[in-house]
MARNUTI-697289 format. One record per residue (C-alpha): z, y, x; residue in one letter. Coordinates in steps of 0.2 Angstrom, whole numbers, plus 5000, padded with zeros to 4 digits. Each point is the difference from the previous one (the first is absolute). Example, Ala and Ser with C-alpha at 12.3 -4.5 7.8 and 13.67 -1.06 7.14 Angstrom:
<rs>
503949785062a/499750175006s/
</rs>
This chain:
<rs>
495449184901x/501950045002x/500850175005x/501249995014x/501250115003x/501350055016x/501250095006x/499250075014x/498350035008x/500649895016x/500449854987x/498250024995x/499449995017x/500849845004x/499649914984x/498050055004x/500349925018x/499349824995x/499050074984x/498449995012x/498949924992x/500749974980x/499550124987x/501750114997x/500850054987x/500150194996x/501750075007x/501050155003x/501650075005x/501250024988x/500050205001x/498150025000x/499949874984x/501350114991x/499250175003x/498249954994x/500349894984x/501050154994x/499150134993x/500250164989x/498850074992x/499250194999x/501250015018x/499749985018x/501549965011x/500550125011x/499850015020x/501749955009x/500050175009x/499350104987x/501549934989x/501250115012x/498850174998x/500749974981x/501349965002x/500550145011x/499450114986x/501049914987x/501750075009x/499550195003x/501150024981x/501549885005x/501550035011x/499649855010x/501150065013x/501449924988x/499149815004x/500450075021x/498350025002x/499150155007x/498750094993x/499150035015x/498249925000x/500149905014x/501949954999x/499549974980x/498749855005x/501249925012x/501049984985x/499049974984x/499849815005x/501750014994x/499650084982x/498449884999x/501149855006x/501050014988x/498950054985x/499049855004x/501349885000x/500750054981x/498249974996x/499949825007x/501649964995x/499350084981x/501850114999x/500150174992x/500650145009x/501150044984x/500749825002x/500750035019x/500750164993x/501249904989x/500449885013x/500550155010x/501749974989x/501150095014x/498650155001x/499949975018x/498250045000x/499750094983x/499250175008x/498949905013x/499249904985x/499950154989x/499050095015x/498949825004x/499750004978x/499250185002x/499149955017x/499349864990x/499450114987x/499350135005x/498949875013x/499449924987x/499550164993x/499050065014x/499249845004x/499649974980x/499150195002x/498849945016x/499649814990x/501049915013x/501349854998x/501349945012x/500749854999x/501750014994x/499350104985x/499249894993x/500049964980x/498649914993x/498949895010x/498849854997x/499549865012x/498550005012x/499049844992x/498650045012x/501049945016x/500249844990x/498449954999x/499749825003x/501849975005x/500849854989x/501750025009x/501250105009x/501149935015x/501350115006x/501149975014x/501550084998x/500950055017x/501250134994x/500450104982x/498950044985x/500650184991x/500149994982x/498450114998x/499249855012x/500649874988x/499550104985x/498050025007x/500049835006x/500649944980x/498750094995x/498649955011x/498849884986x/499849845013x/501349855005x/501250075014x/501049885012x/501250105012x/500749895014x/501650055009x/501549915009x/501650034996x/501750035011x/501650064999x/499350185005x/498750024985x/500649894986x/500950134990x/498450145004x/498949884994x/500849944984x/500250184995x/498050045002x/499549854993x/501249954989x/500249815003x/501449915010x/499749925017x/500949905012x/500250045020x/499049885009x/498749974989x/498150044997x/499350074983x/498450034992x/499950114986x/499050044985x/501050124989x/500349834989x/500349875010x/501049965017x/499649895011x/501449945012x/499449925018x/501249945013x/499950105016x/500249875017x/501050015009x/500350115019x/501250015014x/499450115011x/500650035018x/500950174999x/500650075015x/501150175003x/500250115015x/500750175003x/499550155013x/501250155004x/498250085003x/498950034987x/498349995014x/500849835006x/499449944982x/498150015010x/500449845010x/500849934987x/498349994989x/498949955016x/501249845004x/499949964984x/498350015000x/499649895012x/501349874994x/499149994984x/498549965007x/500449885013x/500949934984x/498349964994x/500050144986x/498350105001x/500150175005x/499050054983x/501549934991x/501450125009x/500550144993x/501250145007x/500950094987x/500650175002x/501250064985x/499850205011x/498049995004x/500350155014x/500549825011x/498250005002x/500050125011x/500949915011x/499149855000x/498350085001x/500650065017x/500649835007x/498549894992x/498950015017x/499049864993x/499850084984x/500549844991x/500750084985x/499050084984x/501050154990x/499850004982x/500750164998x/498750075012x/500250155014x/500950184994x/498850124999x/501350135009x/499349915016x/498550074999x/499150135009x/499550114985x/501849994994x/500750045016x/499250174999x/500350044984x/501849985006x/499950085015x/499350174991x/501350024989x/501549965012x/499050155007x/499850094988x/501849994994x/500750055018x/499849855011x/499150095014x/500149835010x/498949924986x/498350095007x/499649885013x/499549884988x/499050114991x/499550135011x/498049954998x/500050024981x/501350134994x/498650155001x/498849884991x/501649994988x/500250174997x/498050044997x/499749864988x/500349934982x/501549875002x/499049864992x/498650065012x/501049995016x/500449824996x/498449944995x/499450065017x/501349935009x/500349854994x/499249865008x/499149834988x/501649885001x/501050134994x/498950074986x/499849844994x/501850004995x/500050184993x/498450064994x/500449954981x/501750125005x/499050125005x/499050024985x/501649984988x/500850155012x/498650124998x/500850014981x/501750075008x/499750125010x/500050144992x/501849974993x/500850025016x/500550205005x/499449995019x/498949855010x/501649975009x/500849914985x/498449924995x/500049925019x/501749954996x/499649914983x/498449935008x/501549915015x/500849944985x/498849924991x/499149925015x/501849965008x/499749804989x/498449975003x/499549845010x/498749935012x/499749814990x/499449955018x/501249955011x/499949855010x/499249864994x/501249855009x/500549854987x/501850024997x/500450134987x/501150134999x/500450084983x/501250104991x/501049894984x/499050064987x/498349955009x/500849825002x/500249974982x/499249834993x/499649965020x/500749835007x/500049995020x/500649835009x/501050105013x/500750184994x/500850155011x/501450134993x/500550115010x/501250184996x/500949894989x/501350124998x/501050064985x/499250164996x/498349925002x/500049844989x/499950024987x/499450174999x/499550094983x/500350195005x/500650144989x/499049994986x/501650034988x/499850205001x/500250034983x/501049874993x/501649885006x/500149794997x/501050044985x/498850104990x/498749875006x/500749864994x/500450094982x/498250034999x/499349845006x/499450095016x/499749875016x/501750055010x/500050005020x/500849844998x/498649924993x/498750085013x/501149945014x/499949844992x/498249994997x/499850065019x/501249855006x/498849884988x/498650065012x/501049965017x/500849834993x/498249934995x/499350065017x/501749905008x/499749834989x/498349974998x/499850005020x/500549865014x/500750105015x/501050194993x/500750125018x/501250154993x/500450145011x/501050164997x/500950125008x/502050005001x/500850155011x/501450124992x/498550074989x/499149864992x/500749844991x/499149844994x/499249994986x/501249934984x/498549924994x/500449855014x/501649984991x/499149964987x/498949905005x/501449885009x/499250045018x/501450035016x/499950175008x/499349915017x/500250055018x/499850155010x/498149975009x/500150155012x/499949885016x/499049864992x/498250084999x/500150115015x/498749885009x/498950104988x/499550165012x/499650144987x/500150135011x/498549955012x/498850145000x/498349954989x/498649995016x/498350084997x/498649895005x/499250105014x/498350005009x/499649835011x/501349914992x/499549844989x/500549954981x/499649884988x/498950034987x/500650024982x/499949864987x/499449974989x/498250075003x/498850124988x/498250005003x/500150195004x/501649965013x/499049865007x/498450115001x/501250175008x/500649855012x/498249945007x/499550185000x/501250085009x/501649935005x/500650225002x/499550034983x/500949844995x/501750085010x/499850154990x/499749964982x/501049824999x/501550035015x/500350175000x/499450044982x/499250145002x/499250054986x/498650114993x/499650134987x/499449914983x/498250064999x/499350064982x/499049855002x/501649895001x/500850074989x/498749974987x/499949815006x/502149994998x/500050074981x/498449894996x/501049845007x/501450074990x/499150024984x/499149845003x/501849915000x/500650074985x/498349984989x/499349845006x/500949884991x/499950074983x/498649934989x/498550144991x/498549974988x/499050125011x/499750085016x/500250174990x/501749944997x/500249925017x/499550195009x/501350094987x/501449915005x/499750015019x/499650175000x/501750044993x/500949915010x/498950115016x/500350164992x/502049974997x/500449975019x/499150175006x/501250134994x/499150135010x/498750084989x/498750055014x/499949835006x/499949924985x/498450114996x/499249945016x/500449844997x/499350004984x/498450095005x/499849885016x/500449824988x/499650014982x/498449925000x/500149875012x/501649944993x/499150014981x/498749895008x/501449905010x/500949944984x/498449964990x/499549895015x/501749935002x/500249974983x/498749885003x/500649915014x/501749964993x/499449954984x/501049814995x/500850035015x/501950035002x/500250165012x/501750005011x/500650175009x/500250055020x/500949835008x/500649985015x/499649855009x/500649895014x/499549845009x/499849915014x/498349975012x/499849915014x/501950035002x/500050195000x/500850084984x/498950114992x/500050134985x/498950114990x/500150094984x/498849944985x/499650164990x/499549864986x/499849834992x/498749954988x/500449824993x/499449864989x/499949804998x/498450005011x/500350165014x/501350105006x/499250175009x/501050135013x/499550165000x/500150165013x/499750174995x/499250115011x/500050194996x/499750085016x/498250075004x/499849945015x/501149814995x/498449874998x/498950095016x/500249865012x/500249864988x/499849865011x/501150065014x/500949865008x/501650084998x/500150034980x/500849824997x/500750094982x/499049854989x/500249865013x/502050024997x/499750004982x/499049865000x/501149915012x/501650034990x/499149944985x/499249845007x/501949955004x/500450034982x/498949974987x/498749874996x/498650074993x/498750095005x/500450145010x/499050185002x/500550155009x/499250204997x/500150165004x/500150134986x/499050175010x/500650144986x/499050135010x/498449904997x/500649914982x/499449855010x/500849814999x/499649935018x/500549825005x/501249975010x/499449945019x/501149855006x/500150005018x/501249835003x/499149995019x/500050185005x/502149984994x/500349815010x/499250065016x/501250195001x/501449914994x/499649875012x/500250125015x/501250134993x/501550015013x/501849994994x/500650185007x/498850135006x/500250145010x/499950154992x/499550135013x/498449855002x/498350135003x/498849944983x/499649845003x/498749934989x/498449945003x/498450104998x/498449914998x/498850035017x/497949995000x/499749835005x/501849934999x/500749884986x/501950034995x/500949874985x/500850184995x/498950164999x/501150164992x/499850205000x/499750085016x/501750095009x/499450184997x/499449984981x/501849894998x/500950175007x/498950164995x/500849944983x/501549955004x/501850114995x/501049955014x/498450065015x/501150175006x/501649885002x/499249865008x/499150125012x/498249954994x/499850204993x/498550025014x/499149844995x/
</rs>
């Protein structure tokens, strides 16, 4: 088996998009492969927000006012990424404090290094004293030959730079290593300084540390066209046009991606995407949230802002009467926890560090202030940030905010030391990080068909100097051209005894909500209206989790088997008090679970959660596989169950979860084919029922828009009468249901 290794997680996820059926080689992200083959022994590496806790410390002796830092707690952690930037980046690059001191041969910085040089030391100190390690200090360390096992090779893609402490582990590591990279005119000289070979533009290499291998890259011309707006917002159009002139082109929408060197332009085409056609990699701020809303609101309150009490009126008593953590474990609501409840935990360790509850609120706004929802939207085209896009290729590719002070952008990482002094001492300079940014944006341009450039030009904003460089004209003025596109059309609601067309593809629980009950359908699929998570779900969501991440791994025993999974259980529940419960509630069965399923997947290959799509009797349908069991002869899909009540009807005639799995496989493998259903509150494997007629005759007479005000309109099976479809009665569909006080069936 080979180790593969990427960039990025999203590199990973498209190289696993046509690995269905093949046994994988292991793989990893480049960053995730680096921190576990390291280790150090007789020291545990220290949590990233613990780190600052120390770090605070480390200064209470040093006149860091002298570095223009403040010494103020919460002003302090705002800036100590600035003191751990740049630490860590001496260590990568494996340079000596004491050797940018000489380099400072103009003593422009001597007092600054003298004060980081004590900083250092006494961190090192305190953290030495507790038995941690961070990163950056350390000294001796040996190679994790366990995450080796059974790998005969190493295949690294290469979409960016390797540091010289990277080069140095990877040298060490004891199997063959090939790293794969291309080579332009933006990353040649970066690269032959890390790996110490010489390289063309235009060319492929592979790698070995002893040998290089030189492939010839073909050739592309792609269509690159250029347009300006006086208006930032007029750039909206722009990307929608584009859009759809790349897909009438014949360019699939899953291979258009809009870039966005500012990612806060997501804003504002999340406003204008009615049809909800684009997917956001870097996710929803968690400042829209309702949770930090309030937390907002209070201490604008609380600061003056007497204005600020109408959006918080209903909680500021609760506030003032409860532990802060408290407050916002009651108020939060399960999207939102999902998000910050590992935050939570880390904060309980802060508190009492801050003078008054105020300032804690403000440090708890600062911390969540970068938090994101992963998801938003779920459309085909893509858009991303540059560093999300490295190592991607897209036929038809969308830059918008192409401006000078956006591409490249690098910020101010260069606190504490100017280009010279980085040069002297061998440092990567902001020209070499601007660089190796224009690497990312001039692979993204040449490896597509069709390339649209936007930015801004007004008496504030210029193009971009990278188009210069890249031989392209400074195009037209496009504020007339696009306005066909109206993007200031208020988004309608879909009201009561209007009609709309269902949503495709088609789940077995969306198709089951959409025979039940058209309302419910309305609420929970148009409107979105969700739900509390029950303990119960929440349970069933960390098993599937934990599943995910244990399933594919190999174990001599079931003991072995239930070790691993419970760990991977107990590190997602960060609240004690529910981890207890869980615990008390699961232990056994899922003891008696793995020495079962240890059984059933015996000379079998197990694959994790999949998503699956395909077409029947030419609707598009979906469902999610919580497993696959294969080998030469069989190929089993499994569902698992956790809730109580799950398995109580078994053959009702709307559960269609095994038909869409055994549908989907039918289409794609040819061998035998068996579906089940793990029940975990019973520890009992039940075969899957396959209900192909029940599905052809609702499928058969399912309309193509519904009205969603419709009364229930299901049949229900009468003495002496015969119906094709017989289902749950109204009143025991709607005693149950969430949505009965909204839909006006409260009384039923």
């Amino acid at each position: 088996m080979n180790l593969k290794i990427f960039t990025t997680s999203r590199q990973i996820r498209k190289w696993l998009e046509d690995k269905d059926n093949q046994l994988l080689d292991k793989y990893y992200t480049l960053g995730e492969f680096l921190n576990k083959i390291i280790v150090v022994d007789g020291k545990k590496f220290i949590d990233n927000d613990l780190r600052k806790k120390y770090l605070f410390e480390a200064i209470k002796s040093v006149d860091i006012e002298r570095l223009g830092i403040s010494r103020e707690f919460i002003n302090f952690f705002e800036d100590s990424d600035f003191i751990f930037s740049f630490f860590n980046e001496l260590f990568l690059e494996r340079v000596d404090i004491d050797k940018v001191l000489i380099s400072d041969v103009y003593l422009d910085y001597e007092e600054h290094l003298l004060i980081l040089k004590e900083i250092l030391k006494n961190y090192k100190a305190l953290l030495e004293k507790e038995g941690y390690i961070d990163k950056f200090l350390i000294e001796d360390y040996r190679i994790n030959e366990g995450l080796l096992e059974g790998i005969e090779k190493i295949e690294l893609r290469l979409d960016g730079y390797l540091t010289k402490f990277d080069v140095e582990v990877l040298r060490k590591i004891p199997r063959k290593i090939e790293i794969d990279f291309e080579v332009d005119g933006f990353n040649k000289t970066l690269l032959e300084k890390s790996l110490g070979v010489s390289v063309k533009e235009g060319k492929k290499y592979i790698y070995d540390f002893e040998n290089l291998k030189e492939i010839d890259l073909p050739k592309n011309a792609p269509d690159i066209e250029v347009e300006h707006f006086s208006d930032r917002i007029n750039q909206v159009s722009f990307v929608f046009a584009k859009i759809k002139e790349f897909v009438k082109s014949g360019i699939e929408p899953e291979n258009i991606a809009v870039i966005l060197p500012d990612e806060a332009f997501s804003e504002f085409l999340e406003l204008f995407d009615e049809m909800e056609n684009l997917n956001f990699a870097m996710g929803e701020s968690f400042t829209k949230s309702s949770i930090y809303i309030k937390l907002k609101a209070i201490y604008e309150y609380l600061s003056g802002d007497i204005e600020t009490i109408r959006k918080c009126e209903d909680v500021i008593d609760e506030y003032n009467k409860l532990d802060f953590l408290e407050f916002i474990r009651k108020n939060v609501n399960n999207k939102e926890l999902k998000v910050i409840d590992e935050e939570l935990f880390k904060l309980s360790s802060f508190k009492d560090m801050f003078k008054d509850k105020k300032e804690f609120l403000y440090f708890v706004l600062d911390r969540l202030k970068d938090k994101k929802f992963d998801d938003v939207y779920s459309g085909k085209i893509t858009c991303m940030g540059v560093l999300e896009s490295r190592g991607m290729k897209f036929d038809g590719v969308i830059l918008v905010d192409f401006n000078d002070e956006t591409v490249p952008n690098v910020g101010e990482s260069d606190m504490f030391l100017n280009t010279f002094i980085r040069k002297t001492a061998k440092l990567p300079t902001r020209f070499d990080k601007e660089n190796l940014q224009k690497h990312y944006y001039y692979q993204l341009i040449n490896n597509a068909k069709k390339v649209a450039i936007s930015y801004v030009k007004n008496e504030e904003n210029a193009p971009s100097k990278f188009l210069y460089e890249l031989g392209l004209d400074l195009g037209e003025n496009a504020d007339e051209k696009y306005q066909f596109f109206k993007l200031s059309k208020e988004k309608e609601l879909t009201r009561y005894n209007e009609k709309l067309n269902i949503k495709f593809p088609l789940f077995p629980t969306t198709l089951k909500t959409l025979i039940e009950c058209p309302k419910r359908y309305y609420f929970e699929k148009i409107l979105e209206i969700t739900n509390p998570e029950t303990q119960e779900e929440f349970f069933g969501n960390i098993f599937h989790e934990s599943m995910s991440a244990v399933v594919s791994k190999k174990f001599n025993n079931s003991d072995e088997y239930y070790n691993e999974l419970i760990t991977e259980i107990t590190s997602r529940i960060s609240d004690k008090k529910l981890l207890f419960e869980v615990l008390v509630r699961w232990d056994d069965k899922l003891k008696e679970f793995c020495k079962k399923d240890f059984e059933l997947r015996a000379n079998k290959k197990s694959f994790p959660e999949k998503l699956i799509k395909f077409i029947y009797n030419g609707y598009e349908l979906a469902a999610r596989v919580d497993r696959i069991d294969e080998n030469e002869k069989e190929v089993v899909l499994i569902d698992y169950k956790t809730s109580k009540n799950a398995l109580k009807n078994e053959n009702y005639i709307y559960d269609l979860q095994t038909t869409f799995y055994y549908l989907w496989a039918k289409q794609n493998y040819q061998k035998e084919i068996k579906t089940y259903i793990w029940d975990i509150e019973n520890v009992k494997l039940i075969e899957g029922v396959i209900k192909t007629e029940s599905l052809d005759e609702i499928l058969k007479n399912l309309p193509k828009e519904i009205k969603e005000a419709e009364d229930i309109t299901i049949e229900v099976e009468k003495k002496g009468e015969i119906k094709k479809i017989v289902a749950k009665s109204v009143s025991e569909i709607c005693r149950y249901c969430p949505y009965i006080v909204a839909c006006g069936k409260d009384e039923l």
